[in-house]
PQR file of N, CA, C, O and H, with PARSE charges and radii, in Angstrom:
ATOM      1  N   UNK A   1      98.912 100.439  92.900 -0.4000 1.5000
ATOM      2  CA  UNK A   1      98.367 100.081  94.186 -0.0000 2.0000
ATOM      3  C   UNK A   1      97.163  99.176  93.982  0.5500 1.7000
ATOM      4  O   UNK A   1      96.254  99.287  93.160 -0.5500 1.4000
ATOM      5  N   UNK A   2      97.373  98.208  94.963 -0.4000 1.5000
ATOM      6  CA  UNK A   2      95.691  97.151  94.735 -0.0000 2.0000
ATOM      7  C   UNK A   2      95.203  97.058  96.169  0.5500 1.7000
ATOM      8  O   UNK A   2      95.516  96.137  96.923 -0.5500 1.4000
ATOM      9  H   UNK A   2      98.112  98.117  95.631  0.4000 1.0000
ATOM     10  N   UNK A   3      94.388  98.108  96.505 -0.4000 1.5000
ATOM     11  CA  UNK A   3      93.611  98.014  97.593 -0.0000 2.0000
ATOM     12  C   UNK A   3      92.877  97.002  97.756  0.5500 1.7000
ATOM     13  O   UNK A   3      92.790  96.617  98.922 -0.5500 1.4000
ATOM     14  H   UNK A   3      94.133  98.856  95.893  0.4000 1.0000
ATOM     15  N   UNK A   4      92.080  96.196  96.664 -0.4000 1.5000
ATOM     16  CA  UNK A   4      91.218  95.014  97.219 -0.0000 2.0000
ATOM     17  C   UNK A   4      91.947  93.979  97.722  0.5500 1.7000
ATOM     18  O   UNK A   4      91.445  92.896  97.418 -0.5500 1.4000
ATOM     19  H   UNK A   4      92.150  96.508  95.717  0.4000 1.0000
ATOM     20  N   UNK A   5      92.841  93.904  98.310 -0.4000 1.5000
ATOM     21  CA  UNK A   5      93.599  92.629  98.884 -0.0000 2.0000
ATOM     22  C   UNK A   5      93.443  93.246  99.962  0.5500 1.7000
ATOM     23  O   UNK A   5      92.598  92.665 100.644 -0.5500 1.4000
ATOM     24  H   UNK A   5      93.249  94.783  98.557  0.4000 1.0000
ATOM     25  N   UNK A   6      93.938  94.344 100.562 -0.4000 1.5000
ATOM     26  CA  UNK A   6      93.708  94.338 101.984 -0.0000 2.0000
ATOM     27  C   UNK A   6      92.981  94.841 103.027  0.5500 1.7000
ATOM     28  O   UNK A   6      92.132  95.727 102.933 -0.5500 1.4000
ATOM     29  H   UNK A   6      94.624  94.816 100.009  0.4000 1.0000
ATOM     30  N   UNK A   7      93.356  94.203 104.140 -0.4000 1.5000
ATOM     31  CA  UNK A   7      92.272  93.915 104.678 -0.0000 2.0000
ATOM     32  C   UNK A   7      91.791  95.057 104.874  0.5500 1.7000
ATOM     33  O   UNK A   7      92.244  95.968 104.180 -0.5500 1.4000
ATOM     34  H   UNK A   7      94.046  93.483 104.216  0.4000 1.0000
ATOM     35  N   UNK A   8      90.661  95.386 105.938 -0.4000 1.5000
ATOM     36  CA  UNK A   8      89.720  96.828 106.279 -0.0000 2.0000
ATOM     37  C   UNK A   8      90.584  97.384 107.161  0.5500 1.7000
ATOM     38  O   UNK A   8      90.993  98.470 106.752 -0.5500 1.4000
ATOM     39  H   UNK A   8      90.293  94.646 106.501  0.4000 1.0000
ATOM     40  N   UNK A   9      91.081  97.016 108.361 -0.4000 1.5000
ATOM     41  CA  UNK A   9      92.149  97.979 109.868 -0.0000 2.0000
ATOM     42  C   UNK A   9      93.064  98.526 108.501  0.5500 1.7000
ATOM     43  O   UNK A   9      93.055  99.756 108.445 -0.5500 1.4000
ATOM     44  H   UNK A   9      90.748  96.134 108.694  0.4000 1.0000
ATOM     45  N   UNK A  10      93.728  97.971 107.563 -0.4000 1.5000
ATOM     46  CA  UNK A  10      94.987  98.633 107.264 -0.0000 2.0000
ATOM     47  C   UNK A  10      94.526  99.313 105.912  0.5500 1.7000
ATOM     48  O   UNK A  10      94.970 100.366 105.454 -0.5500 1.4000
ATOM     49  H   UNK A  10      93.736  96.972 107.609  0.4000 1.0000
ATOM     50  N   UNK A  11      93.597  98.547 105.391 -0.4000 1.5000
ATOM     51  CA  UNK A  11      93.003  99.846 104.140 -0.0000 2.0000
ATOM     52  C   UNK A  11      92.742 101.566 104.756  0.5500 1.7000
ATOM     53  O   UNK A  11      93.057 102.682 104.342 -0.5500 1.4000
ATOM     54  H   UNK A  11      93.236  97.692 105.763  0.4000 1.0000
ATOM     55  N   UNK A  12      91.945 100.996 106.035 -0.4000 1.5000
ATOM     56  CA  UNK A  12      91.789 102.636 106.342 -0.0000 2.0000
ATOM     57  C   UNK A  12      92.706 103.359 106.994  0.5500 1.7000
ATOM     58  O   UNK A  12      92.515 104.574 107.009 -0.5500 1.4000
ATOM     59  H   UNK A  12      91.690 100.090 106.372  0.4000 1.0000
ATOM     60  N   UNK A  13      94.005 102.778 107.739 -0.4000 1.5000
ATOM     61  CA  UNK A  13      94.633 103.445 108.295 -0.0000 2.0000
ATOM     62  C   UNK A  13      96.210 103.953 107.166  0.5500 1.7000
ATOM     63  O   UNK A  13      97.274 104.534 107.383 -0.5500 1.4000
ATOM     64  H   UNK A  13      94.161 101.790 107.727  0.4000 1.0000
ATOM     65  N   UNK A  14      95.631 103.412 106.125 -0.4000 1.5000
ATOM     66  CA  UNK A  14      96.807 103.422 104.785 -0.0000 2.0000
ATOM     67  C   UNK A  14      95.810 105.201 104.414  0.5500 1.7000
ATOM     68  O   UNK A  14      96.410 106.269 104.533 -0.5500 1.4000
ATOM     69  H   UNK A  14      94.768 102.940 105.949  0.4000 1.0000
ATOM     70  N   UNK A  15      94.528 105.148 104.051 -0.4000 1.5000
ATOM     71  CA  UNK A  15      93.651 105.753 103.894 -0.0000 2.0000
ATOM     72  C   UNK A  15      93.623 107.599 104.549  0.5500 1.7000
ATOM     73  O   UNK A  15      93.659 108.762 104.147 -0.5500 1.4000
ATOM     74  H   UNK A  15      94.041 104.280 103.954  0.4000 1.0000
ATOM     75  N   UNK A  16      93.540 106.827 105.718 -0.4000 1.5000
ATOM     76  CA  UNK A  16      94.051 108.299 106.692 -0.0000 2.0000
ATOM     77  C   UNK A  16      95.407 108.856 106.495  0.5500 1.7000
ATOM     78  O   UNK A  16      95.585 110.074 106.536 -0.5500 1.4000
ATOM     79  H   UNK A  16      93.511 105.882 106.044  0.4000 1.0000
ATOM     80  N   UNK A  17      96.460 107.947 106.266 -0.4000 1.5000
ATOM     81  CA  UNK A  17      98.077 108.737 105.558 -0.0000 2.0000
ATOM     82  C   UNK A  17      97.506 109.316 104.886  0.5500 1.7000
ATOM     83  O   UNK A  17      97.215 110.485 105.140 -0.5500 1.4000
ATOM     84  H   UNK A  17      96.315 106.958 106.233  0.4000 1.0000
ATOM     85  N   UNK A  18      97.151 108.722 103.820 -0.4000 1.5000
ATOM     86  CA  UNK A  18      97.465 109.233 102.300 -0.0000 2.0000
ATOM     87  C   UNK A  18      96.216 110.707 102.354  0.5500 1.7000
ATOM     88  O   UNK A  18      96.635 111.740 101.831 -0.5500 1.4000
ATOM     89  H   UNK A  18      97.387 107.773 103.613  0.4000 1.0000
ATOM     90  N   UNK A  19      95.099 110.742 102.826 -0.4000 1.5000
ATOM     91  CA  UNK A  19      94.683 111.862 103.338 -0.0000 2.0000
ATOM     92  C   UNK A  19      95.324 113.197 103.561  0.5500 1.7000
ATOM     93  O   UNK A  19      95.400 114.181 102.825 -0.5500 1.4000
ATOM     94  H   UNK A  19      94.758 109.903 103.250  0.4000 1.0000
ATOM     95  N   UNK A  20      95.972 112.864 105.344 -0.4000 1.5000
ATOM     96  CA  UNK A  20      97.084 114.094 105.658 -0.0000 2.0000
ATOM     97  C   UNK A  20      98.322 114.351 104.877  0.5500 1.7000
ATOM     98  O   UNK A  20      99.004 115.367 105.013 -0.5500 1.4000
ATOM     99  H   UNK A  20      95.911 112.065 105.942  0.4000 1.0000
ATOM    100  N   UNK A  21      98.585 113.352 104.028 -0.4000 1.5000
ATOM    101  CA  UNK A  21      99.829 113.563 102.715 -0.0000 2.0000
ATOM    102  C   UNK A  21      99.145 114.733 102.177  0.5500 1.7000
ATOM    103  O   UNK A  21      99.616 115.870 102.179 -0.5500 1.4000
ATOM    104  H   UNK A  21      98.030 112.527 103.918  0.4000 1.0000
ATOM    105  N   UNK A  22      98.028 114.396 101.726 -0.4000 1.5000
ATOM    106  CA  UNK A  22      97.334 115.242 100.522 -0.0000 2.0000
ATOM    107  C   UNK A  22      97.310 116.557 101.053  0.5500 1.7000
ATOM    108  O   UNK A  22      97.740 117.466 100.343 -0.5500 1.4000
ATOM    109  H   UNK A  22      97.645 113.473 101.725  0.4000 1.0000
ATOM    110  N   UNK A  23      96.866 116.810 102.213 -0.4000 1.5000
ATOM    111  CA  UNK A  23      96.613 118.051 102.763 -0.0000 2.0000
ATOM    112  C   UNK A  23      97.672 118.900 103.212  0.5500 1.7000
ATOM    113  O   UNK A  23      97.523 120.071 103.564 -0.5500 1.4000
ATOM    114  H   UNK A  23      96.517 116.072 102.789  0.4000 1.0000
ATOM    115  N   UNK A  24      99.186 118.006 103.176 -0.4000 1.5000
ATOM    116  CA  UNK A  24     100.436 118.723 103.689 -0.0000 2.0000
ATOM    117  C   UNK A  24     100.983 118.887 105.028  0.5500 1.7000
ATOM    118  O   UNK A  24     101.887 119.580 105.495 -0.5500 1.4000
ATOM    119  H   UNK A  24      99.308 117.056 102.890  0.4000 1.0000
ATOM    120  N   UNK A  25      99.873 117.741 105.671 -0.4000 1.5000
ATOM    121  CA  UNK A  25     100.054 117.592 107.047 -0.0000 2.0000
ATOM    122  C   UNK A  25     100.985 116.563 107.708  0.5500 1.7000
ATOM    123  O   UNK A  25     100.480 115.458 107.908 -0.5500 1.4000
ATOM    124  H   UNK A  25      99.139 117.178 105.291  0.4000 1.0000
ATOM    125  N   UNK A  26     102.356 116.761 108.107 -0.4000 1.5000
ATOM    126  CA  UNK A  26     102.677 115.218 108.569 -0.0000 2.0000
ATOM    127  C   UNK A  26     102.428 114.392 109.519  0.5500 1.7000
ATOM    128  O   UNK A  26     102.064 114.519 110.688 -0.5500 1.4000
ATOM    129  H   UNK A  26     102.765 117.659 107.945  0.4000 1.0000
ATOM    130  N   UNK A  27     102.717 113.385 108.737 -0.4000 1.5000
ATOM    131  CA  UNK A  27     102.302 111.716 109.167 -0.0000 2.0000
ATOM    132  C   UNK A  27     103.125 110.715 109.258  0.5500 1.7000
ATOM    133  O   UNK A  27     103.800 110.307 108.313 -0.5500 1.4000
ATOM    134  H   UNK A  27     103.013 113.282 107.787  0.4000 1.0000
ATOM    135  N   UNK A  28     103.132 110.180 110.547 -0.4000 1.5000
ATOM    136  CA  UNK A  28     103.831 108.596 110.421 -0.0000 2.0000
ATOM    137  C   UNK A  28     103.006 107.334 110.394  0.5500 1.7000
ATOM    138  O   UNK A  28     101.994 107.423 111.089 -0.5500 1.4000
ATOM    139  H   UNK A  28     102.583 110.510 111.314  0.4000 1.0000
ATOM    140  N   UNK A  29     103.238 105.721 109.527 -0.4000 1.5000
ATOM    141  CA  UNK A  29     102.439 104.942 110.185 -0.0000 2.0000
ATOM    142  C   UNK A  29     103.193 104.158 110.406  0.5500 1.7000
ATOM    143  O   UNK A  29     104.125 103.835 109.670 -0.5500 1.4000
ATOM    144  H   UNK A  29     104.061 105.649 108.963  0.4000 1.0000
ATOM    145  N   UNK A  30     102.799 103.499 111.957 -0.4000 1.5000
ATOM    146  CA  UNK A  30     103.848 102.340 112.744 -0.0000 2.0000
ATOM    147  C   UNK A  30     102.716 101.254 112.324  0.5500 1.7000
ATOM    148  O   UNK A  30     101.485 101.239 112.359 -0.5500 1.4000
ATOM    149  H   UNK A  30     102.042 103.761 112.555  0.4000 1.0000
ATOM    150  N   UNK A  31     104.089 100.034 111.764 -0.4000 1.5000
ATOM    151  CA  UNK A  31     103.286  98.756 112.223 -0.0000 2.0000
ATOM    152  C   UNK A  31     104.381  97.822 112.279  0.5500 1.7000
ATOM    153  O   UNK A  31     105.493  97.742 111.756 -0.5500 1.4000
ATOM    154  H   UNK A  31     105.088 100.046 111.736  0.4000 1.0000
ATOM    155  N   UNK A  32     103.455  96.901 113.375 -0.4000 1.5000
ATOM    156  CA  UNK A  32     104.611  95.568 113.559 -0.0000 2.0000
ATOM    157  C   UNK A  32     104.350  94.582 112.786  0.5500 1.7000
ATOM    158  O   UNK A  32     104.818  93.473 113.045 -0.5500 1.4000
ATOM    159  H   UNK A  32     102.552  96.966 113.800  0.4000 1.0000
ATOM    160  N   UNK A  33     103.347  94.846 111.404 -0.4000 1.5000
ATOM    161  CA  UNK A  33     103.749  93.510 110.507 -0.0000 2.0000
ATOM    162  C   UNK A  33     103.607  94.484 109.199  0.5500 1.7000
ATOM    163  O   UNK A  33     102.581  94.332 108.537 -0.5500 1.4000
ATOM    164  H   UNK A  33     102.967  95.747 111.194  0.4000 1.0000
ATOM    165  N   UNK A  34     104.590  95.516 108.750 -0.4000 1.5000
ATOM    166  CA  UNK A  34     104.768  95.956 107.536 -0.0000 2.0000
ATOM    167  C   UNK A  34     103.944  95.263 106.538  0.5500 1.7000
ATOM    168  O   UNK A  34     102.947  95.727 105.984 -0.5500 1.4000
ATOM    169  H   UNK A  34     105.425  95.640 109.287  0.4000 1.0000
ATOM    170  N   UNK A  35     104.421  94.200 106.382 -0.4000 1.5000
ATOM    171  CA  UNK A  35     104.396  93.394 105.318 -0.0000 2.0000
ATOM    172  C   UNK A  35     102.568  94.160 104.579  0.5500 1.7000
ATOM    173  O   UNK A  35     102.226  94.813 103.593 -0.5500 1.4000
ATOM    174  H   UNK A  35     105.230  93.823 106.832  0.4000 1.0000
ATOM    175  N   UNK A  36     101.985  93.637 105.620 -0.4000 1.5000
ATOM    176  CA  UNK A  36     100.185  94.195 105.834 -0.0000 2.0000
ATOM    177  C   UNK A  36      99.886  95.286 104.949  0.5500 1.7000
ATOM    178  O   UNK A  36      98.718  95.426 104.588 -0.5500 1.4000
ATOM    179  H   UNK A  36     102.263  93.107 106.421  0.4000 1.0000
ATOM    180  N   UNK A  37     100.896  96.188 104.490 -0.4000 1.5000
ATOM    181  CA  UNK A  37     100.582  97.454 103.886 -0.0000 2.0000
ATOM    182  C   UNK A  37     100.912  97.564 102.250  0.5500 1.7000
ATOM    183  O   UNK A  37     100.832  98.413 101.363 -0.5500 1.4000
ATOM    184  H   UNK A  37     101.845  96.073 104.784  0.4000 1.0000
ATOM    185  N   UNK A  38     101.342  96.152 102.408 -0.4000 1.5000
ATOM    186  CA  UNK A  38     102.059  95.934 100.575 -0.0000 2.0000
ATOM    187  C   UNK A  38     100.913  96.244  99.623  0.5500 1.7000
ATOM    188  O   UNK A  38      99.968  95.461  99.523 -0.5500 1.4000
ATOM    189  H   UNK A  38     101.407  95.462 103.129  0.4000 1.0000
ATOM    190  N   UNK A  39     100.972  97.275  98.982 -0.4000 1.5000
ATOM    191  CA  UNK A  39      99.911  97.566  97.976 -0.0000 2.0000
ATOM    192  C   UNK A  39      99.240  98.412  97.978  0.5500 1.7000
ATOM    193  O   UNK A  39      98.429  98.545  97.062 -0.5500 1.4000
ATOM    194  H   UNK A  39     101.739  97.911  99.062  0.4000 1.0000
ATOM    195  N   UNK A  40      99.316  99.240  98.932 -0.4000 1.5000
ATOM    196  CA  UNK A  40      98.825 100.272  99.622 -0.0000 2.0000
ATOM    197  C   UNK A  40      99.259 101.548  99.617  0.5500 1.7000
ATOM    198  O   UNK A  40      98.613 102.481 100.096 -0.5500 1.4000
ATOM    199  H   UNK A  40      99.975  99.132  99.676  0.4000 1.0000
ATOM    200  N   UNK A  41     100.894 101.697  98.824 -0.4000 1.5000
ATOM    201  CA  UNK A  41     101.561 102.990  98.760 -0.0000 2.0000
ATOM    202  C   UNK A  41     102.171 103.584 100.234  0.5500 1.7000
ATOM    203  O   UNK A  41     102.902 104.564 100.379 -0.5500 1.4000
ATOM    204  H   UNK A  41     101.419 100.940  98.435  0.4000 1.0000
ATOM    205  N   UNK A  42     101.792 102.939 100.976 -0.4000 1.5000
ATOM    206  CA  UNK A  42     102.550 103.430 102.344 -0.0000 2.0000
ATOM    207  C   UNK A  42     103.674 102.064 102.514  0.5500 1.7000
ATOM    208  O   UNK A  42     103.546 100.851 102.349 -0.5500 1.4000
ATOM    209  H   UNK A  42     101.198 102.143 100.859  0.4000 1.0000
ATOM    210  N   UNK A  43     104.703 102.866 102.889 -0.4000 1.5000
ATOM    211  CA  UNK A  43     106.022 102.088 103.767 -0.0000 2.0000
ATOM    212  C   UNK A  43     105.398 102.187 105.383  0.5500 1.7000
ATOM    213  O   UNK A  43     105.554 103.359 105.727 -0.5500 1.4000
ATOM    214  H   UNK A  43     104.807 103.852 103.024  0.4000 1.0000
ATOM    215  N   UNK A  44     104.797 101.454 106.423 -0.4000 1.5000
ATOM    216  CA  UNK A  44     105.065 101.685 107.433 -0.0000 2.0000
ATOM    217  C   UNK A  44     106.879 101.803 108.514  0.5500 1.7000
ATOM    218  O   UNK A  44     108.018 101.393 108.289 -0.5500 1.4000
ATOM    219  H   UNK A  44     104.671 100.502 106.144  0.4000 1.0000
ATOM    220  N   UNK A  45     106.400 102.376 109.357 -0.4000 1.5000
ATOM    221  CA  UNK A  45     108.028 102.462 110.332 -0.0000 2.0000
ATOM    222  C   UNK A  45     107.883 101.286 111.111  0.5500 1.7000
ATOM    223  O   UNK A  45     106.811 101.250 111.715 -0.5500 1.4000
ATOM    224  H   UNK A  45     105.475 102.709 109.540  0.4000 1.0000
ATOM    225  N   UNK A  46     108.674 100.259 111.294 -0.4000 1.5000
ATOM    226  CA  UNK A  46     108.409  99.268 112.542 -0.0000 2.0000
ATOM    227  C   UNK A  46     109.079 100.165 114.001  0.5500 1.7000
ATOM    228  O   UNK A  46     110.195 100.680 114.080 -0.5500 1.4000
ATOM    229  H   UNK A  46     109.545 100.288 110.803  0.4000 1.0000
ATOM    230  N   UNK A  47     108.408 100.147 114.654 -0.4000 1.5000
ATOM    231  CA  UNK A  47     107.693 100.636 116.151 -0.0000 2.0000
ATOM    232  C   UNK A  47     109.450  99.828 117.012  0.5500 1.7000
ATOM    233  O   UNK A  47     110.190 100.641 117.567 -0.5500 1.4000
ATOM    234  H   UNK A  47     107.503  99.728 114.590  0.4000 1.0000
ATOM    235  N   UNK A  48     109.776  98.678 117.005 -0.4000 1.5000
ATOM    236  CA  UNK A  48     110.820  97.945 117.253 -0.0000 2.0000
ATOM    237  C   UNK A  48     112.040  98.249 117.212  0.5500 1.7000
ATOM    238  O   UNK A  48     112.896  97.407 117.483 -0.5500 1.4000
ATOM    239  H   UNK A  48     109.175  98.017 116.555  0.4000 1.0000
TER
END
C-alpha cells in the first residue's frame, strides 16, 4: 500500500474502513471514482 499518493477525503475514508475491519465491525465503501482508492487496500463498491 502507498498512502502518500492519495489524496486527504480518500486517505481518511480508506482509514476509517480499515479501522472497523480491525475491530470486526462491518463496513462498506461507495465511490463513484474507484480508481481514487488504488493503493489504499480498499476495493470501493460503485454506488451505480
Amino acid at each position: 500500500m502507498d498512502w502518500r499518493n492519495v489524496d486527504w477525503p480518500v486517505a481518511h475514508a480508506a482509514a476509517i474502513a480499515w479501522h472497523a475491519v480491525k475491530t470486526g465491525d462491518p463496513v462498506k465503501v461507495l465511490s463513484l471514482e474507484p480508481e481514487l482508492c488504488a493503493g489504499t487496500g480498499i476495493t470501493p463498491l460503485n454506488p451505480i
